[in-house]
DSSP file (Angstrom, degrees, kcal/mol; ACC not computed):
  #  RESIDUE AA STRUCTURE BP1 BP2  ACC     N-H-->O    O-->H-N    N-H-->O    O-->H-N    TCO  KAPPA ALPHA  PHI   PSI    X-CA   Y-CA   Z-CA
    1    1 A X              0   0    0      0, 0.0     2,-0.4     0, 0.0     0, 0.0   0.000 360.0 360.0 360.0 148.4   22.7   47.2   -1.3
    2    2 A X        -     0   0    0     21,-0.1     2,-0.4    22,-0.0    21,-0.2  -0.686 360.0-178.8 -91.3 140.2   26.4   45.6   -1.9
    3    3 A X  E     -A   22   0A   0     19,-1.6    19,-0.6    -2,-0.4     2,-0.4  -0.911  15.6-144.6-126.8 127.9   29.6   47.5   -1.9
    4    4 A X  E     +A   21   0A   0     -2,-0.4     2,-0.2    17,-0.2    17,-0.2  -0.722  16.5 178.4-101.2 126.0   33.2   46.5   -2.4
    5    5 A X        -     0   0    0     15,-3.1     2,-0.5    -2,-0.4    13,-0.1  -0.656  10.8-157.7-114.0-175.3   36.0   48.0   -0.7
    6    6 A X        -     0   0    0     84,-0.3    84,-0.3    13,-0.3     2,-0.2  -0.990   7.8-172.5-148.8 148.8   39.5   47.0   -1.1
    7    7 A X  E     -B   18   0A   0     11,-1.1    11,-0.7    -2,-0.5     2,-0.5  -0.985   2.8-165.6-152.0 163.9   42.8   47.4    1.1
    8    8 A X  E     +BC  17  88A   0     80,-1.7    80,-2.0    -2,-0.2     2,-0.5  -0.971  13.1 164.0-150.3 142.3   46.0   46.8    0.8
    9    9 A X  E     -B   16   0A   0      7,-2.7     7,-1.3    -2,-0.5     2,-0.3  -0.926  25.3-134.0-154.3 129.8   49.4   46.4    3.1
   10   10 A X  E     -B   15   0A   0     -2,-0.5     2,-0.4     5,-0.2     5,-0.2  -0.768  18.2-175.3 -86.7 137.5   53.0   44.9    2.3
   11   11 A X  E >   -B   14   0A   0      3,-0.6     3,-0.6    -2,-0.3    -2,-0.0  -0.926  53.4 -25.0-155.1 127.5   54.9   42.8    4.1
   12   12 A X  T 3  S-     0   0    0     -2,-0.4    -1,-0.2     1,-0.2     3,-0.1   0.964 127.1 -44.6  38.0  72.6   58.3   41.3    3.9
   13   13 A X  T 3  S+     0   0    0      1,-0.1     2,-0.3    -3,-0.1    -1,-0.2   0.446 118.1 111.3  77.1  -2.1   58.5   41.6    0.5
   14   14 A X  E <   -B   11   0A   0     -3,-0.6     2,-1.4    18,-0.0    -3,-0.6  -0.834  58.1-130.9-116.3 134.9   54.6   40.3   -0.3
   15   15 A X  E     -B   10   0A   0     -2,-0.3    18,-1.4    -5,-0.2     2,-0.6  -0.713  23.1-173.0 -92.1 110.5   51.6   41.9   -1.5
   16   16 A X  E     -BD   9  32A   0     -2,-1.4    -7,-2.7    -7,-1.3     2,-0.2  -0.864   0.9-173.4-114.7 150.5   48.3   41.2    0.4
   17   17 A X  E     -B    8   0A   0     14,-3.1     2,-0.2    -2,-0.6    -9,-0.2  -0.701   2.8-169.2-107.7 149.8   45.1   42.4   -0.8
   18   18 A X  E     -B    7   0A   0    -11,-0.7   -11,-1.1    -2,-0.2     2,-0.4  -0.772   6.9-160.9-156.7 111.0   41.2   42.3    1.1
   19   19 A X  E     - E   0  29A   0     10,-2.5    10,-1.6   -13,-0.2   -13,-0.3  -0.994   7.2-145.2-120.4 163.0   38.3   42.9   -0.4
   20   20 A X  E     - E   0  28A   0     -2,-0.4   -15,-3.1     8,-0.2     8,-0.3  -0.752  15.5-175.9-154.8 112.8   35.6   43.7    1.3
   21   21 A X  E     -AE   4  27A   0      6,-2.3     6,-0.7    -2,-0.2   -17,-0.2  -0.243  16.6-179.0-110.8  38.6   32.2   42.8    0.3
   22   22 A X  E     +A    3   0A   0    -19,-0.6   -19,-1.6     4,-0.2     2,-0.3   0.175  28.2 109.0 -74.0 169.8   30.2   44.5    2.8
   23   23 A X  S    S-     0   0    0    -21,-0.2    21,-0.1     1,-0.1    -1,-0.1  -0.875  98.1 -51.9 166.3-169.2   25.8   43.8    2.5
   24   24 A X  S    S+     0   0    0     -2,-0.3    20,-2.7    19,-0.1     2,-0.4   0.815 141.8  45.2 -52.9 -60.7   23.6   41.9    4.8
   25   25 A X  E    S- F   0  43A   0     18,-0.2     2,-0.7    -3,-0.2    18,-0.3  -0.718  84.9-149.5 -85.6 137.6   26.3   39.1    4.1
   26   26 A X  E     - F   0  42A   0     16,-4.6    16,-1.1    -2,-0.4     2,-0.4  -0.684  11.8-166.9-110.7 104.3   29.5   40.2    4.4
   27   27 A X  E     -EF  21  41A   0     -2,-0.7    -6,-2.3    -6,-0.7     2,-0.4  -0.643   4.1-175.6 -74.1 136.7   32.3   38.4    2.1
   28   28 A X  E     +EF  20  40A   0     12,-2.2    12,-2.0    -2,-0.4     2,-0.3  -0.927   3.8 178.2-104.8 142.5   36.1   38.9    2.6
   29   29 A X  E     -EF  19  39A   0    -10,-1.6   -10,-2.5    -2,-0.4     2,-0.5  -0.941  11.8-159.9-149.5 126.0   38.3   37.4    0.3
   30   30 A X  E     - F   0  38A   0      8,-3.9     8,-1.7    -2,-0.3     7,-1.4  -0.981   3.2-165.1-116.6 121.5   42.6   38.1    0.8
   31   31 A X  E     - F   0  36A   0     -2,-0.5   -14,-3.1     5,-0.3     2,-0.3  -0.955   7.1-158.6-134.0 152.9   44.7   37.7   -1.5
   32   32 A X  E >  S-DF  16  35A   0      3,-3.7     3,-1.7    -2,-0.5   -16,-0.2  -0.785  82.7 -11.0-108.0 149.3   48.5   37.4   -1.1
   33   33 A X  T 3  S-     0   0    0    -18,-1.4    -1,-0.2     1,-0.3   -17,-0.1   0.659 136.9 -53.0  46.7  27.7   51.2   38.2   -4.2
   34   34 A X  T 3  S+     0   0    0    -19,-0.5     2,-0.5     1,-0.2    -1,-0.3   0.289 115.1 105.2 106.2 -15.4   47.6   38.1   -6.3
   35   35 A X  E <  S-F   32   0A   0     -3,-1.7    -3,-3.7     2,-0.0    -1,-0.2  -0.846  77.8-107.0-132.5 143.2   46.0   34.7   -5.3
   36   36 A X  E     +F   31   0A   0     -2,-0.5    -5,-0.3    -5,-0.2     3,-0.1   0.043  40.8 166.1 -50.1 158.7   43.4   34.1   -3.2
   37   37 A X  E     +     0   0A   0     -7,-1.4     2,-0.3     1,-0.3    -6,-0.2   0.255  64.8  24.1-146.5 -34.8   44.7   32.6    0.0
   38   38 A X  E     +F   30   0A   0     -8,-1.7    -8,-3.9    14,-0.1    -1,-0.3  -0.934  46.3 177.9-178.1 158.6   41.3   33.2    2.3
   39   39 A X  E     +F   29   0A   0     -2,-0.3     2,-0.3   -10,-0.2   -10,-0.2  -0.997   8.3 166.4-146.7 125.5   37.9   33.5    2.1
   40   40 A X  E     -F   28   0A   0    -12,-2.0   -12,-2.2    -2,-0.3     2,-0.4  -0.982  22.1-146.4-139.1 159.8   35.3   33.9    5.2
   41   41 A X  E     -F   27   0A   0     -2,-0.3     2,-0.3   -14,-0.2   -14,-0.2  -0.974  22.3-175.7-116.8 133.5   31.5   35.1    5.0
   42   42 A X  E     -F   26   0A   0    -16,-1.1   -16,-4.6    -2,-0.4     2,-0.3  -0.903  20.0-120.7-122.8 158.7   30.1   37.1    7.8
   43   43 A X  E >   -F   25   0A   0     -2,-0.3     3,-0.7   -18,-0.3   -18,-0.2  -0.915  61.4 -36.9-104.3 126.6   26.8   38.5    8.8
   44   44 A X  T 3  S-     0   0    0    -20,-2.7     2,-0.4    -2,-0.3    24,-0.2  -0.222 113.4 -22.3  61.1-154.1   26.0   42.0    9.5
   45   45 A X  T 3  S+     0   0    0     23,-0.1     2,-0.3    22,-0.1    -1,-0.2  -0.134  99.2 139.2 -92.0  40.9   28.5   44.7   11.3
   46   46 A X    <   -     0   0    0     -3,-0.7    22,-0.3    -2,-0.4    20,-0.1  -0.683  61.5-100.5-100.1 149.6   30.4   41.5   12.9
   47   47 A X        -     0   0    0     -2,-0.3     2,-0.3    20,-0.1    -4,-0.2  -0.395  39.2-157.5 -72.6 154.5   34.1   41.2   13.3
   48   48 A X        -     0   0    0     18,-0.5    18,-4.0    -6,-0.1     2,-0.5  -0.997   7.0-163.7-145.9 109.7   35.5   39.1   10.7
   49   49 A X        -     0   0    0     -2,-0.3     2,-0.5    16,-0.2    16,-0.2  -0.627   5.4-166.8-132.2  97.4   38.6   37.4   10.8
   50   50 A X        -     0   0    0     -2,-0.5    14,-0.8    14,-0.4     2,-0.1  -0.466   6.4-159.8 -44.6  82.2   40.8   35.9    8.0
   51   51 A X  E     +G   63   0B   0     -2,-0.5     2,-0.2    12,-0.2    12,-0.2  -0.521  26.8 164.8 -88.4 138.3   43.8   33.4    8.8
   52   52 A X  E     -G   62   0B   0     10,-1.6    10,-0.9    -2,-0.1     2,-0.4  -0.849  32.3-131.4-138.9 178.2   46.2   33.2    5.7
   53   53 A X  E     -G   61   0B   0     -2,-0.2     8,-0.3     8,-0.2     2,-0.1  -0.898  15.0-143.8-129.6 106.5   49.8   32.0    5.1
   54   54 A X  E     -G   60   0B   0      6,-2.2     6,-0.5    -2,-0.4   -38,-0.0  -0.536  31.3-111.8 -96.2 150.8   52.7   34.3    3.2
   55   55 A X        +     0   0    0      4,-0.2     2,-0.1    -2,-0.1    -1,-0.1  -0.197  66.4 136.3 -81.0  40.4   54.9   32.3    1.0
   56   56 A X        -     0   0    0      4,-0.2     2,-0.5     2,-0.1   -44,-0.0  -0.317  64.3 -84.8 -91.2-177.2   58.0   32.6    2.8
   57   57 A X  S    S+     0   0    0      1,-0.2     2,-0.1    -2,-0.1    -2,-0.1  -0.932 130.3  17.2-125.6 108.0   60.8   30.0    3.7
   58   58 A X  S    S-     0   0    0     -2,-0.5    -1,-0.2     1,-0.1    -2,-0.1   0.724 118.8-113.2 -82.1 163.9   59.5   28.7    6.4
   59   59 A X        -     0   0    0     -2,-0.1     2,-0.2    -4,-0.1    -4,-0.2  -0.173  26.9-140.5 -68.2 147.4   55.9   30.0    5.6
   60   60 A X  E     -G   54   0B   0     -6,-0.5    -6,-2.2    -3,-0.0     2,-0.3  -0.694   4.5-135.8 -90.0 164.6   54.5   32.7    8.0
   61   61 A X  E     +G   53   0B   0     -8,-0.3    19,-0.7    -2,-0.2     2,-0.3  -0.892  29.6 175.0-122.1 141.6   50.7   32.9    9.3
   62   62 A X  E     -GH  52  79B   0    -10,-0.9   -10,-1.6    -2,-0.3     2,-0.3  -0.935  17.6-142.1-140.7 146.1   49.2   36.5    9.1
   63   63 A X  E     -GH  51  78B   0     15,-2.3    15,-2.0    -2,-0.3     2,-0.4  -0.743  10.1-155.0-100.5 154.5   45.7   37.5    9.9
   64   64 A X  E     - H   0  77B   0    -14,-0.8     2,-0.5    -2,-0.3   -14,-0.4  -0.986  15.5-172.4-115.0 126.0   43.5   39.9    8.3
   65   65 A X  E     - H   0  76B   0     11,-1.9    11,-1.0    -2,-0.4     2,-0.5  -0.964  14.1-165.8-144.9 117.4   40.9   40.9   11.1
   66   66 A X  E     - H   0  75B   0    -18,-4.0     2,-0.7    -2,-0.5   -18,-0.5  -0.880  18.2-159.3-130.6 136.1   38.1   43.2    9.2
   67   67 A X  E     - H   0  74B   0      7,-3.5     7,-3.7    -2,-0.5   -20,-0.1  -0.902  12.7-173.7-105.5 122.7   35.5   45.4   11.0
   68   68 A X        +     0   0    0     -2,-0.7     2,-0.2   -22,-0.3    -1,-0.2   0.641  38.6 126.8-105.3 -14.3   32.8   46.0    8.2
   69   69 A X        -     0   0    0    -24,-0.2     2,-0.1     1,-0.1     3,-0.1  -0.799  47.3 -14.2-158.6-154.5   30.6   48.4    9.9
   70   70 A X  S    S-     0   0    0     -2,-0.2     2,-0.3    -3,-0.0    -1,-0.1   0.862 116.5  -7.5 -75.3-168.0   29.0   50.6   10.5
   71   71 A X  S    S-     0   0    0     -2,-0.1     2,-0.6    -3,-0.0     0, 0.0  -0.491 129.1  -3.7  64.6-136.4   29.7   52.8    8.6
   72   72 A X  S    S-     0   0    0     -2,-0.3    -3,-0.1     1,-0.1    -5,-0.0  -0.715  80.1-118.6 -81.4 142.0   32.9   52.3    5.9
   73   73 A X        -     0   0    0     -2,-0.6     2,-0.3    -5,-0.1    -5,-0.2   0.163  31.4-162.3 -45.8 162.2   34.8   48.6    6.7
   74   74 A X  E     -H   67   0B   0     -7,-3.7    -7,-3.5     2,-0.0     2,-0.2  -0.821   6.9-141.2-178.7 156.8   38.2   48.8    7.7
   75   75 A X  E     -H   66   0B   0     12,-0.4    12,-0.8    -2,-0.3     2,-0.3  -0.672   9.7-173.2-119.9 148.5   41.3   46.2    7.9
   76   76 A X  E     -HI  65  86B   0    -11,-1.0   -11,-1.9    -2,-0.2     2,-0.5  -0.973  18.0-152.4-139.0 130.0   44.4   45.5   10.4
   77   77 A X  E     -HI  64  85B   0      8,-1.1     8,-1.2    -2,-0.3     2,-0.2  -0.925  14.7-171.2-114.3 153.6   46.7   43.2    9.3
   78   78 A X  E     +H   63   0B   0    -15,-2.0   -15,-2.3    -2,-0.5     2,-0.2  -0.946  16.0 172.3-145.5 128.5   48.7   41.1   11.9
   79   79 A X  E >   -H   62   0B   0      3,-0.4     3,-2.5   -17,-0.3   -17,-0.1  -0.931  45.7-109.6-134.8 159.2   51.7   38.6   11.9
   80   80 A X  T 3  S+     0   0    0    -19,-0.7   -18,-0.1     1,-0.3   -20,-0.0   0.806 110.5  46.5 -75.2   1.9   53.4   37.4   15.2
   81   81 A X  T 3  S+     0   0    0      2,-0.0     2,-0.4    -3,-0.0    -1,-0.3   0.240 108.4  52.5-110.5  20.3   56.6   39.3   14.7
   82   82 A X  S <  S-     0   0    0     -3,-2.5    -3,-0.4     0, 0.0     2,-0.1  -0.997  88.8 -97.0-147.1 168.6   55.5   42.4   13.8
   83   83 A X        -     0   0    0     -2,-0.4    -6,-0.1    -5,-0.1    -2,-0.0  -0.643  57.4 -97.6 -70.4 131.8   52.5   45.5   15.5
   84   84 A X        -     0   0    0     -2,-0.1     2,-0.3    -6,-0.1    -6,-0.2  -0.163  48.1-160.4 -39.4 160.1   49.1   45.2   13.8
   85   85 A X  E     -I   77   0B   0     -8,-1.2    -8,-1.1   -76,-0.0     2,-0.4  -0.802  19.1-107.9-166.1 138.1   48.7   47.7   11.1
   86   86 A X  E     -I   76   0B   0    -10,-0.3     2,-0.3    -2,-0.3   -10,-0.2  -0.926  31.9-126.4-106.9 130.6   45.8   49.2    9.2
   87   87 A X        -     0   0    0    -12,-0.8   -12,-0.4    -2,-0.4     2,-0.2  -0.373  31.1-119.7 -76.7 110.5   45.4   48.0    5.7
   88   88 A X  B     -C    8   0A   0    -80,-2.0   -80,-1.7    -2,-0.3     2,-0.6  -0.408  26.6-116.2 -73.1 143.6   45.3   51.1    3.5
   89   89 A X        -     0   0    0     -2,-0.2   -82,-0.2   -82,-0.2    -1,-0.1  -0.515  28.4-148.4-100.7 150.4   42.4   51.3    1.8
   90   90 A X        -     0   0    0     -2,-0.6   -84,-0.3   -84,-0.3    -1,-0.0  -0.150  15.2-137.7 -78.2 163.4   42.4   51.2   -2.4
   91   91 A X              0   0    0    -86,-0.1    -1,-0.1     1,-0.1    -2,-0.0   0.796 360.0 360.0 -67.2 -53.9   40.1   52.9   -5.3
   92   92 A X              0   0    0    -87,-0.0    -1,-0.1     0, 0.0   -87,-0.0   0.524 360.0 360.0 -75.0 360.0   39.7   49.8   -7.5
């Protein structure tokens, strides 16, 4: 059976988004100020890790690195200038 989680964390002024598609297959899909930006498929309770870009001047690269099981997933988002973080997780 599928389930979608969602998480969410801000940074420097940007909204990133992950949901979490967790299954046999697992989809992640991140999206930054509301468009998608990266998309990886994984298998089973294996780490899963999402390279993106925030729109800043000049752009920064942030990762999303999401552990889907077992149990509930959960997300740490990571940039080089700042401590990983756990991506709080949403309702919707």
């Amino acid at each position: 059976m599928r389930h979608r989680h969602h998480f969410h964390a801000d940074h420097a002024g940007h909204s990133v988004t992950a949901t979490v598609e967790t299954g046999h297959t697992v989809l992640v899909e991140v999206l930054v100020d509301g468009k998608e930006t990266g998309s990886v498929t994984g298998h089973g309770d294996n780490p899963i890790v999402v390279h993106v870009e925030l729109p800043t001047d000049p752009p920064e690269s942030a990762t999303v690195r999401v552990k889907p099981g077992p149990g509930d997933p959960s997300c740490l988002f990571e940039t080089p200038d700042a401590e990983p973080r756990i991506m709080s997780p949403r309702a919707y």
